[in-house]
ROSE-4610 file (N, C-alpha, C; in Angstrom, 1 decimal, always signed):
// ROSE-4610
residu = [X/X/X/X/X/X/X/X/X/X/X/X/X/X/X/X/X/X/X/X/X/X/X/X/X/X/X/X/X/X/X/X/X/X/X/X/X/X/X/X/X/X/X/X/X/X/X/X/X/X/X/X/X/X/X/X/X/X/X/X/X/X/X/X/X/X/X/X/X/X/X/X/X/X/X/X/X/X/X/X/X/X/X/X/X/X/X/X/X/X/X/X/X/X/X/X/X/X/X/X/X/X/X/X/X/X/X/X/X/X/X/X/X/X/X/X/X/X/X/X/X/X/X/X/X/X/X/X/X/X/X/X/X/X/X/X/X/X/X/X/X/X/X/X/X/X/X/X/X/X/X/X/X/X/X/X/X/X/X/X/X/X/X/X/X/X/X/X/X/X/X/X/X/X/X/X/X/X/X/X/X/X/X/X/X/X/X/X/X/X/X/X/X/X/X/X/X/X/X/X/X/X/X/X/X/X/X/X/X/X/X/X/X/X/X/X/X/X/X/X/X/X/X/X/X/X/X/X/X/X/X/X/X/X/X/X/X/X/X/X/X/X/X/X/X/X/X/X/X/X/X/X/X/X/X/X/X/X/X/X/X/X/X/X/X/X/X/X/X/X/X/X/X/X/X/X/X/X/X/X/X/X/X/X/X/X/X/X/X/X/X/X/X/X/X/X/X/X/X/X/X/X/X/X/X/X/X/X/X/X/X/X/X/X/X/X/X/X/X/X/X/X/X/X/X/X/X/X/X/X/X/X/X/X/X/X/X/X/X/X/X/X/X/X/X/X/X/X/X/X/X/X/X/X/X/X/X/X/X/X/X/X/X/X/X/X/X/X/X/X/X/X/X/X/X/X/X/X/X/X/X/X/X/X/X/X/X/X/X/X/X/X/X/X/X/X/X/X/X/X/X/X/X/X/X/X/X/X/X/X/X/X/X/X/X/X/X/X/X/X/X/X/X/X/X/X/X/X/X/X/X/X/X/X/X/X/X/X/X/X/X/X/X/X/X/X/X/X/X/X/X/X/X/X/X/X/X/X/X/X/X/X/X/X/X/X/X/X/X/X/X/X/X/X/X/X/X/X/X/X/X/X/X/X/X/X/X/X/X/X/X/X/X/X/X/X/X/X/X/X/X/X/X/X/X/X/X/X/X/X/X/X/X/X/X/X/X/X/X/X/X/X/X/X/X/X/X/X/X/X/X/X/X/X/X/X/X/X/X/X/X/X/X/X/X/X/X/X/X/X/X/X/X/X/X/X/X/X/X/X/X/X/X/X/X/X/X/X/X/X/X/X/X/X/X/X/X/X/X/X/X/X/X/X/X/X/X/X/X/X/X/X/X/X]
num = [1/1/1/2/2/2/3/3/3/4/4/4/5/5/5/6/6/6/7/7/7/8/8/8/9/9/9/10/10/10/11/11/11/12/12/12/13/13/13/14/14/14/15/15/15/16/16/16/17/17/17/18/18/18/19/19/19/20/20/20/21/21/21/22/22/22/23/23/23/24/24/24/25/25/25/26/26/26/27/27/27/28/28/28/29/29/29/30/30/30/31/31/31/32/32/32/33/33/33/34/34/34/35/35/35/36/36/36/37/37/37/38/38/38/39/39/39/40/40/40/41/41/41/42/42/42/43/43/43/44/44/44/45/45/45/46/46/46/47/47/47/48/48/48/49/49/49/50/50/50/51/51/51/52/52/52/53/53/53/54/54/54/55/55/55/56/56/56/57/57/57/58/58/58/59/59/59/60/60/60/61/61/61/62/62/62/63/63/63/64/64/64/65/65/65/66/66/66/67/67/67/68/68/68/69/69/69/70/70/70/71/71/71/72/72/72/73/73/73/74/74/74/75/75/75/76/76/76/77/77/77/78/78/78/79/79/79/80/80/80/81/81/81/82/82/82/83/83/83/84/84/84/85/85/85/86/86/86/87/87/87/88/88/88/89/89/89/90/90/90/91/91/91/92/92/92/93/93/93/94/94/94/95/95/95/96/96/96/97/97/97/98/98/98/99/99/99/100/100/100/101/101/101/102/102/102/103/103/103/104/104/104/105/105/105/106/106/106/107/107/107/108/108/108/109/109/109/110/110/110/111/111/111/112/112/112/113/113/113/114/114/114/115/115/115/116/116/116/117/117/117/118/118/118/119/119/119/120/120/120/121/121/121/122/122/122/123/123/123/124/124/124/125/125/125/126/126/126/127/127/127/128/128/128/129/129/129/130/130/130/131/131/131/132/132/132/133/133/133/134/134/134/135/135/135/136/136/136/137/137/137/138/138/138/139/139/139/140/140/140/141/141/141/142/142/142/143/143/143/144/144/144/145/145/145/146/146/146/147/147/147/148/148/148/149/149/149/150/150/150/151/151/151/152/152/152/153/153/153/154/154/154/155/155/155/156/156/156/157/157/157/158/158/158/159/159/159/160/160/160/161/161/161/162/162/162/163/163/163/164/164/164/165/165/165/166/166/166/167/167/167/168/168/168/169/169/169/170/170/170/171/171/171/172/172/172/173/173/173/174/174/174/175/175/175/176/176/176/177/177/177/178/178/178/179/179/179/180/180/180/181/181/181/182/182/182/183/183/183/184/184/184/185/185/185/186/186/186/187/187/187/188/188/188/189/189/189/190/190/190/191/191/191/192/192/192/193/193/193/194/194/194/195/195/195/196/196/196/197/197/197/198/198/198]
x = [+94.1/+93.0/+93.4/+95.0/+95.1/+95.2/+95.8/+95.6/+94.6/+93.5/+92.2/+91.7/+92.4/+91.9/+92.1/+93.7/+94.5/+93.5/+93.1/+92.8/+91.6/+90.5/+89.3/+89.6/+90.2/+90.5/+91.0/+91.9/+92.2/+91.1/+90.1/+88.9/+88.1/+88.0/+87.2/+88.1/+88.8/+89.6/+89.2/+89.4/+89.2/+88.0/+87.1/+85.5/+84.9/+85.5/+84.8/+85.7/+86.6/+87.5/+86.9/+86.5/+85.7/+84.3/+83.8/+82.4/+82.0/+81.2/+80.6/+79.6/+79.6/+78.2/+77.5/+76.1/+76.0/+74.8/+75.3/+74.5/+73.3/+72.0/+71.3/+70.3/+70.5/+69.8/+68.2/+67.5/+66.2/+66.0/+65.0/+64.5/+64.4/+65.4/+64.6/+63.6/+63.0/+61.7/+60.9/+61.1/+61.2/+61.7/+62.3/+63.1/+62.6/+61.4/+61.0/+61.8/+63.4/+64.7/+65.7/+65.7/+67.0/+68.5/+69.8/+70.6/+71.8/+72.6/+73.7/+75.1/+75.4/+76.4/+77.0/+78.1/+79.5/+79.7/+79.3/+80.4/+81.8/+83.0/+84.2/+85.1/+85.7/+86.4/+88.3/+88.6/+90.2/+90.9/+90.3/+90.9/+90.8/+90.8/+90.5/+89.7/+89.1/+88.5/+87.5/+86.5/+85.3/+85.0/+84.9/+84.6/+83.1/+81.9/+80.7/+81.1/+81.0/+80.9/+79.8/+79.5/+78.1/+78.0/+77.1/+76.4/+76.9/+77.2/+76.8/+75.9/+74.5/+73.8/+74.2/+75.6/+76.0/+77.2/+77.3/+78.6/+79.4/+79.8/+80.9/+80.3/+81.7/+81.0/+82.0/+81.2/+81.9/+82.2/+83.8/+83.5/+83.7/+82.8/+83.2/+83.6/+84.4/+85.0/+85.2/+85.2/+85.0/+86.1/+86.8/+87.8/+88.5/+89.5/+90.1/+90.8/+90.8/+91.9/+93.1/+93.4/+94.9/+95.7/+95.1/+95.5/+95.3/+94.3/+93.8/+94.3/+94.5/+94.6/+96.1/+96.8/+97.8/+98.8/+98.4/+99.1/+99.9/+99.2/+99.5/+99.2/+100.2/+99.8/+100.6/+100.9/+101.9/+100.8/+101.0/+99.9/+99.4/+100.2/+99.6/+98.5/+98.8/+97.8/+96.8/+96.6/+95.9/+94.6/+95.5/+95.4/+93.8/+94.5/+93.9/+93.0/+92.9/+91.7/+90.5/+90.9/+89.7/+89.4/+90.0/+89.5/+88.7/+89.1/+89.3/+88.9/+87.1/+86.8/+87.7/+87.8/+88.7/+88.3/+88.7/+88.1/+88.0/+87.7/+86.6/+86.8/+87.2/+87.3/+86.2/+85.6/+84.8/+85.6/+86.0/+86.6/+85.6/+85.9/+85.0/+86.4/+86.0/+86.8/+85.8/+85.4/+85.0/+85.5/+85.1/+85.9/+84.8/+84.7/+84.1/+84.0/+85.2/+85.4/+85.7/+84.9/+85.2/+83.4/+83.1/+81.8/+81.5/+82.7/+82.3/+83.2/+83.2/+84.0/+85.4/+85.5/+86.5/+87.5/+86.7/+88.1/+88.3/+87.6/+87.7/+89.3/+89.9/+91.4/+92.0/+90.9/+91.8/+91.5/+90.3/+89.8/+90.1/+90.7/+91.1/+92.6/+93.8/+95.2/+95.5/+94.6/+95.4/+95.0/+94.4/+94.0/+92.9/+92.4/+91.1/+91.2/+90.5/+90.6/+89.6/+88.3/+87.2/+86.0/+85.3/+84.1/+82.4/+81.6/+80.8/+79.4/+79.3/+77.8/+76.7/+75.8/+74.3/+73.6/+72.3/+71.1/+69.9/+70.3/+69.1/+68.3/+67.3/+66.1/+67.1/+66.7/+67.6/+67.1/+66.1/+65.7/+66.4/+66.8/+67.4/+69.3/+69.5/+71.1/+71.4/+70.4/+70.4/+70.7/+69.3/+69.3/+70.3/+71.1/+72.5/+73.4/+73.5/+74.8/+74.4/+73.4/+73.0/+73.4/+73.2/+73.7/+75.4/+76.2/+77.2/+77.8/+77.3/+77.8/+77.4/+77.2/+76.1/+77.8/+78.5/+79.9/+81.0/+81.0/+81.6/+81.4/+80.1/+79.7/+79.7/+80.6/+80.9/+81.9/+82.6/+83.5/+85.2/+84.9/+86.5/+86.9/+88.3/+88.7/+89.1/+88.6/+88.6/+90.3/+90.6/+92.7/+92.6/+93.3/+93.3/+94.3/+94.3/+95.0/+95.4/+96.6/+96.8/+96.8/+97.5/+97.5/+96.5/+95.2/+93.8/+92.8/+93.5/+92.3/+91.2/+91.2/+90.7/+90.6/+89.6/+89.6/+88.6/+89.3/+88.6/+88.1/+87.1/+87.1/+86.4/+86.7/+86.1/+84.9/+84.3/+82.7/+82.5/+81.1/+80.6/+80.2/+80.7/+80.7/+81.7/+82.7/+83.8/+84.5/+85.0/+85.7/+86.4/+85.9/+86.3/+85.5/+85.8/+85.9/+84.2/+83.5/+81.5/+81.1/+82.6/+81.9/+83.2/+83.4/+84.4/+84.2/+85.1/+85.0/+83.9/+83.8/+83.2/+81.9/+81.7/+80.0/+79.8/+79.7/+79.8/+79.3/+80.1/+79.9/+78.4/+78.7/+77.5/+75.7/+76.5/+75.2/+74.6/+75.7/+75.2/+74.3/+74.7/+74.1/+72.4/+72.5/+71.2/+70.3/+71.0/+70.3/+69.8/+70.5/+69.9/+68.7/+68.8/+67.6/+67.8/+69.0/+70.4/+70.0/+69.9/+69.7/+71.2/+71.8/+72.9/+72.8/+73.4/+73.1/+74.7/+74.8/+76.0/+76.6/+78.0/+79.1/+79.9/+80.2/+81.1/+82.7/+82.8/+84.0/+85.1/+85.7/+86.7/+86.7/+85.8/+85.7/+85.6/+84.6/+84.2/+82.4/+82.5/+81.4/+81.1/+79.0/+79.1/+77.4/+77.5/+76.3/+75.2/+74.0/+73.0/+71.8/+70.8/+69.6/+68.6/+67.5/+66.4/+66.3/+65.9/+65.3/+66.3/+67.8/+68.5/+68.6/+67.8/+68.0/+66.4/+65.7/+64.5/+64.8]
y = [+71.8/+72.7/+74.1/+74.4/+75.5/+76.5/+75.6/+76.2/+76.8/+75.9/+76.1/+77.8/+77.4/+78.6/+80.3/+79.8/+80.5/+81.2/+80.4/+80.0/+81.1/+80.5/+80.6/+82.8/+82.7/+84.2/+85.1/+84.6/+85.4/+85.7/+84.7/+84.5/+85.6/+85.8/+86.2/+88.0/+88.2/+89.5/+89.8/+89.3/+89.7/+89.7/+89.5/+89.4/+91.1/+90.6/+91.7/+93.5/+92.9/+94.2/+95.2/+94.9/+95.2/+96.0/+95.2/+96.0/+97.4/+98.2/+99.3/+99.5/+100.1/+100.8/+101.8/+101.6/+102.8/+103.4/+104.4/+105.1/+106.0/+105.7/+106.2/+107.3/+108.2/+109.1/+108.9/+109.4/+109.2/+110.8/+111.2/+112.6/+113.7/+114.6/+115.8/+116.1/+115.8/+116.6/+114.9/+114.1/+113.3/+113.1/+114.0/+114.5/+115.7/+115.4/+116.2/+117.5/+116.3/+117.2/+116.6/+117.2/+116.9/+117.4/+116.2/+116.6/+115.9/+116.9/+116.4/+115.7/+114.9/+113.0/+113.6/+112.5/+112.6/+111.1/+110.3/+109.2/+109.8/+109.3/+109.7/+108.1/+108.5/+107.7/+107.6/+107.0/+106.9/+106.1/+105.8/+104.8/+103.3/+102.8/+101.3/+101.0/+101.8/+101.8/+102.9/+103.0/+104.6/+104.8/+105.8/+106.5/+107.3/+107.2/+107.8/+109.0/+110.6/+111.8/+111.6/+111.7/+112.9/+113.7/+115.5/+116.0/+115.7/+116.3/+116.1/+117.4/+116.8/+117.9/+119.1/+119.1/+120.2/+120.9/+120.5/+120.9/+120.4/+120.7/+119.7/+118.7/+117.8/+116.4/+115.4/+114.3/+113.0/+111.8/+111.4/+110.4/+109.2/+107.9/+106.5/+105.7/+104.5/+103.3/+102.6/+101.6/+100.0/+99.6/+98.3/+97.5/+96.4/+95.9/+94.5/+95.4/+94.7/+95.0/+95.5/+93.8/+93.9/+94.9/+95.1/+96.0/+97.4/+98.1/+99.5/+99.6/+98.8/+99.5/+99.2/+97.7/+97.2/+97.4/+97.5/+98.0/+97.1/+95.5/+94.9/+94.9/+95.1/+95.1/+94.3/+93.4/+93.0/+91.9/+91.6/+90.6/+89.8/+88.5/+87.9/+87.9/+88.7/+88.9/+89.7/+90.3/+90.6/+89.8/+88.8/+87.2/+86.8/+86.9/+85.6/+86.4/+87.6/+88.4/+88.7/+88.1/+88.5/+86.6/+85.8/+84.3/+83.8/+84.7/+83.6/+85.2/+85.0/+85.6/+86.2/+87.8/+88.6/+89.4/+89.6/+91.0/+91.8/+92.7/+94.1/+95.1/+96.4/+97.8/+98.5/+99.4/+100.3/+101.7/+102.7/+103.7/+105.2/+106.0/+107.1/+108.4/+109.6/+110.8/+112.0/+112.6/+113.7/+115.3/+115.9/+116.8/+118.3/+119.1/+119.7/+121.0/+121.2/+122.2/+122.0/+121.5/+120.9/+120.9/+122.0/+122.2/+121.9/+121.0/+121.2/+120.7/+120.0/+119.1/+120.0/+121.3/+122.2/+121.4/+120.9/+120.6/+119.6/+118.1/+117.2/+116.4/+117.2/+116.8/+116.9/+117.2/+117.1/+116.0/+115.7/+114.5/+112.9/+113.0/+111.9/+112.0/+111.8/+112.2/+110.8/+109.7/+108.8/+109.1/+110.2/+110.7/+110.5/+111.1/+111.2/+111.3/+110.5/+110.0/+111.0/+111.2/+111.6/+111.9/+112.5/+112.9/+113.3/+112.2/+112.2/+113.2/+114.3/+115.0/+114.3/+113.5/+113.0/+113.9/+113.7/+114.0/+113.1/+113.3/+111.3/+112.7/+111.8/+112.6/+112.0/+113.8/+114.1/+112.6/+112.5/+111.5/+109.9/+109.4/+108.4/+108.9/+109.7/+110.3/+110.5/+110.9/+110.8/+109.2/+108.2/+107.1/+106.4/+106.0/+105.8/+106.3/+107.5/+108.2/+107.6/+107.3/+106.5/+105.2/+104.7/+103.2/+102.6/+103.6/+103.5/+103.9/+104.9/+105.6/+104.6/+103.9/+103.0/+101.7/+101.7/+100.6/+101.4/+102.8/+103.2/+103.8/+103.0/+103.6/+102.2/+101.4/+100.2/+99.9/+99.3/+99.0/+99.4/+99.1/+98.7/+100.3/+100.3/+101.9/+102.0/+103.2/+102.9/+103.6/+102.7/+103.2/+103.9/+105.1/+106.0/+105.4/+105.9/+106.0/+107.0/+107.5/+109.0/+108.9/+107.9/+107.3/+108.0/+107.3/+107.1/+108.7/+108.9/+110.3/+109.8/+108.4/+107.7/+107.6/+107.0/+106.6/+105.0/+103.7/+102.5/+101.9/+100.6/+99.6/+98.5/+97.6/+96.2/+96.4/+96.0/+95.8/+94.1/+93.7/+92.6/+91.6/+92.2/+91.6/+91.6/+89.9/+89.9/+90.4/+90.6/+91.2/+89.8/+90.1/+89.2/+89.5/+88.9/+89.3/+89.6/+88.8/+88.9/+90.5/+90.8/+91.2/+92.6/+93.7/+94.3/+96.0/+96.9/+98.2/+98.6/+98.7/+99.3/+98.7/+97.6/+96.8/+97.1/+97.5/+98.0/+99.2/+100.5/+101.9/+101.7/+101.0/+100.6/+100.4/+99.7/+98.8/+100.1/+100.8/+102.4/+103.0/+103.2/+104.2/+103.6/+102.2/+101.6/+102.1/+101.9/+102.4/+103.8/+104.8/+105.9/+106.2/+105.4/+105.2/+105.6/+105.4/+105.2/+103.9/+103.7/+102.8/+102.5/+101.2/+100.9/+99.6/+98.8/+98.5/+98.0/+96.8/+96.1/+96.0/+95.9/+95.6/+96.6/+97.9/+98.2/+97.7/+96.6/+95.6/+96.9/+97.1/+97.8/+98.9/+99.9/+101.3/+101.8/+101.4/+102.1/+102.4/+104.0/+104.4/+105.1/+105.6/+106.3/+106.8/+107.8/+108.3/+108.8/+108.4/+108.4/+109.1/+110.0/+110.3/+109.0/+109.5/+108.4/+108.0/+109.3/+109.3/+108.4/+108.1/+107.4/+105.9/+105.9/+104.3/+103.6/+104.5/+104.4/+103.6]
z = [+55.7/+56.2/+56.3/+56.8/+57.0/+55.9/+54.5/+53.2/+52.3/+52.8/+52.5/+53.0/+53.9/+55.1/+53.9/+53.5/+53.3/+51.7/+51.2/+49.5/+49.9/+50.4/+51.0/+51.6/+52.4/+52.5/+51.1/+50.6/+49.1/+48.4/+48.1/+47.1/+47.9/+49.1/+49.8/+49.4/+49.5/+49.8/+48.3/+47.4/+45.8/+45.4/+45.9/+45.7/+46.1/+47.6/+48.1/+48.4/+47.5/+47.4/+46.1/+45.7/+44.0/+44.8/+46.0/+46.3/+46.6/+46.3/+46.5/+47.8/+48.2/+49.5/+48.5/+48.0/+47.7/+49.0/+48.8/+50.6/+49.8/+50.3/+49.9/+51.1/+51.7/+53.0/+52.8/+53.6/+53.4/+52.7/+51.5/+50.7/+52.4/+52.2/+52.9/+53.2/+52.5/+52.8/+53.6/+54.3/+54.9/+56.4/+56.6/+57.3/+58.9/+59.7/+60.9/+61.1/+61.9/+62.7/+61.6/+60.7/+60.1/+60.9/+61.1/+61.6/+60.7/+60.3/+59.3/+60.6/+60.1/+60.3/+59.0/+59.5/+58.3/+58.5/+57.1/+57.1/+56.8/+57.4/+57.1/+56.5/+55.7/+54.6/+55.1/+55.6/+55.9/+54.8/+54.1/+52.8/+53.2/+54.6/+54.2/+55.5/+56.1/+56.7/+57.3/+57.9/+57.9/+59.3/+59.6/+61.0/+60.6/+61.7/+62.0/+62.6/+62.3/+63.0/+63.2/+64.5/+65.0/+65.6/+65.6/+65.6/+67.6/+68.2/+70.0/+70.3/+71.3/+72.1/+72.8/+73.2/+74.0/+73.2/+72.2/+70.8/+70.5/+69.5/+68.7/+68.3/+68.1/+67.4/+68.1/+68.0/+68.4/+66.7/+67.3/+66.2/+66.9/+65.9/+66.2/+65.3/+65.6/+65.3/+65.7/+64.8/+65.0/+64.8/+65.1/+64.8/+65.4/+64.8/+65.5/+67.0/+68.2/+69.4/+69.0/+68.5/+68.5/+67.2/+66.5/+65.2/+65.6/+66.0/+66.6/+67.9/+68.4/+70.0/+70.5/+69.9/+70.0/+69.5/+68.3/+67.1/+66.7/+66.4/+66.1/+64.8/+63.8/+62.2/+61.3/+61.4/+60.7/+59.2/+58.8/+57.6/+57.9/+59.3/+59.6/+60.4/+61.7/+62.5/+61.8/+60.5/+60.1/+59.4/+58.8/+58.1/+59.0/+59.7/+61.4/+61.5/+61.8/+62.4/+61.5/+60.0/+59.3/+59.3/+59.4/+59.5/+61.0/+62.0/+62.7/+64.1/+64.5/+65.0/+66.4/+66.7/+67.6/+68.8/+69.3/+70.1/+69.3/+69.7/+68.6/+69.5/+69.2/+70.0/+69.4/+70.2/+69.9/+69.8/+68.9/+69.6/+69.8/+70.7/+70.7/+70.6/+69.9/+69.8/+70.3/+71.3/+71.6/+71.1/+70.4/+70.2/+70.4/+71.3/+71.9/+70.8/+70.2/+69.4/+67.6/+67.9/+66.3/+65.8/+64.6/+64.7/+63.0/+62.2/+60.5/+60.0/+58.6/+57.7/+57.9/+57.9/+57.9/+58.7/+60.0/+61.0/+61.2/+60.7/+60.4/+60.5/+60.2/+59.9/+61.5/+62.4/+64.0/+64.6/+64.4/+64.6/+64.5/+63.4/+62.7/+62.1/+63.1/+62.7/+61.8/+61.8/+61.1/+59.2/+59.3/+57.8/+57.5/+56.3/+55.6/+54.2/+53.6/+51.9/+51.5/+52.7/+51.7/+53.0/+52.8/+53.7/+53.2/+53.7/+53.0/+53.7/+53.5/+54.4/+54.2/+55.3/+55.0/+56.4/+56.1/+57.1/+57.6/+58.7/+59.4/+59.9/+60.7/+61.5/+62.7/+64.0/+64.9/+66.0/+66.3/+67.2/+66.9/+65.8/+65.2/+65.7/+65.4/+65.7/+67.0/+68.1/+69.4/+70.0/+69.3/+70.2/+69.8/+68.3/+68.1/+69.0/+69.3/+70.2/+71.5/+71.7/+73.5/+73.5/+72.3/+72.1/+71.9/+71.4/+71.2/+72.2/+73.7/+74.6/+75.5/+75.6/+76.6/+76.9/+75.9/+75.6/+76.6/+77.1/+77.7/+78.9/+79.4/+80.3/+81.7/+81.8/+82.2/+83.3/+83.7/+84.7/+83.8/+82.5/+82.1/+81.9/+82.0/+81.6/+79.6/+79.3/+78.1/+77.6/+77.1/+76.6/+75.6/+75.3/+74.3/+73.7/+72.1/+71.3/+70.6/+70.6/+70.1/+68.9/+68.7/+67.0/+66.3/+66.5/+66.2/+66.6/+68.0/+68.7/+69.3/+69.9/+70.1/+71.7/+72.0/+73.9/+72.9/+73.4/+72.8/+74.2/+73.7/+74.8/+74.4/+74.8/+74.1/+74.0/+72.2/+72.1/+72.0/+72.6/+73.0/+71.4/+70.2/+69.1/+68.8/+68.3/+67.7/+66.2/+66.0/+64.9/+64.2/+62.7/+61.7/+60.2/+59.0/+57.9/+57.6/+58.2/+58.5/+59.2/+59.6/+60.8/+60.8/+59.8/+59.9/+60.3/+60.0/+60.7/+59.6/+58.1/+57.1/+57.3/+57.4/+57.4/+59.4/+59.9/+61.0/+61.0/+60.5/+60.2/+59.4/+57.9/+57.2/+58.2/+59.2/+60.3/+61.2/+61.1/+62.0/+60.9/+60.2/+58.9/+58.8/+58.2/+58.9/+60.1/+60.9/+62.1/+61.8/+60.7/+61.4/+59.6/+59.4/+58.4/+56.5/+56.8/+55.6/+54.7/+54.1/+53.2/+52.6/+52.6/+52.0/+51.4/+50.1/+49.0/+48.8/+48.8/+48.0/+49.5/+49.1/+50.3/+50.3/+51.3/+51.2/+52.0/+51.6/+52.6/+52.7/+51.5/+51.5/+51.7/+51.9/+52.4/+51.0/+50.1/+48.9/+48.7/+49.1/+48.7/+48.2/+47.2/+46.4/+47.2/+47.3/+47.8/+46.3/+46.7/+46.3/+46.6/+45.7/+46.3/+46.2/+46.7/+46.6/+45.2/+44.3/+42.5/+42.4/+42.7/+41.7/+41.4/+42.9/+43.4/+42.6/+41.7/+40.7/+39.2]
């Protein structure tokens, strides 16, 4: 059984390592309060900038506990966490002074592969930032990670291979009226206008 397990994850890792996100934004001219978001690209996994009401930007991320916050990385525990549902961290990065892709690189010390500019309507990017802020607004204290630039805290959905940081970030983008298309499992995307997706 446990082999299977093993077989069953490989097939799964080579499938979905090949997949694309293609992100498609909603036409400008569609657009009331247009407010520019940054998917951000770390190479094997993606962080949501957004836009904050009083300045700057905030980033978020998703991921396993023990791998982000624990630092537990080794193959196995990695093995397990994509088989074998986990705790899940939410992370938040506040950055007050950070106003554009330019500075990007303070935000995110564990690196950036790539940064993608889109535009949602502002009222969709607000009630997202309420919903994601809503995880930290609780009893538990949230543990930073310097690593990351991170303050995390357990989210109430478990973490596993259904259920990972990229298809997550993906599930945000959704929300803010993002259209996305295939799997981005592995943190591979290609942005799209509407005409192209014709």
């Amino acid at each position: 059984m446990v082999t299977l397990r093993w077989v069953c994850l490989l097939l799964i890792v080579l499938l979905l390592s090949g997949c694309t996100g293609r992100v498609m934004p909603p036409a400008p001219a569609e657009l009331a309060q247009p407010l520019d978001v940054y998917l951000i690209d770390h190479g094997r996994h993606a962080s949501l900038v957004l836009p904050r009401e009083e300045g700057g930007m905030v980033r978020y991320s998703y991921g396993e506990w023990r791998w982000y916050v624990e630092g537990r990385r080794h193959f196995l525990a990695g093995a397990a966490a994509m088989l074998v549902p986990t705790t899940s961290a939410l992370g938040r990065g506040i950055h007050e002074d950070v106003t554009g892709p330019g500075d990007f690189s303070r935000l995110a010390p564990e690196g950036l592969v790539r940064t993608y500019p889109l535009q949602a309507e502002a009222a969709r990017v607000r009630a997202l930032q309420r919903r994601l802020d809503a995880h930290f607004e609780g009893e538990v204290e949230p543990v930073y990670s310097e690593e990351f630039g991170l303050h995390f805290v357990p989210h109430p959905r478990a973490y596993w291979a259904a259920h990972q940081s990229n298809l997550v970030v993906a599930g945000w983008l959704r929300q803010l009226d993002i259209d996305i298309q295939g799997i981005p499992w592995y943190s591979r995307w290609r942005i799209e206008s509407p005409q192209d997706a014709r």
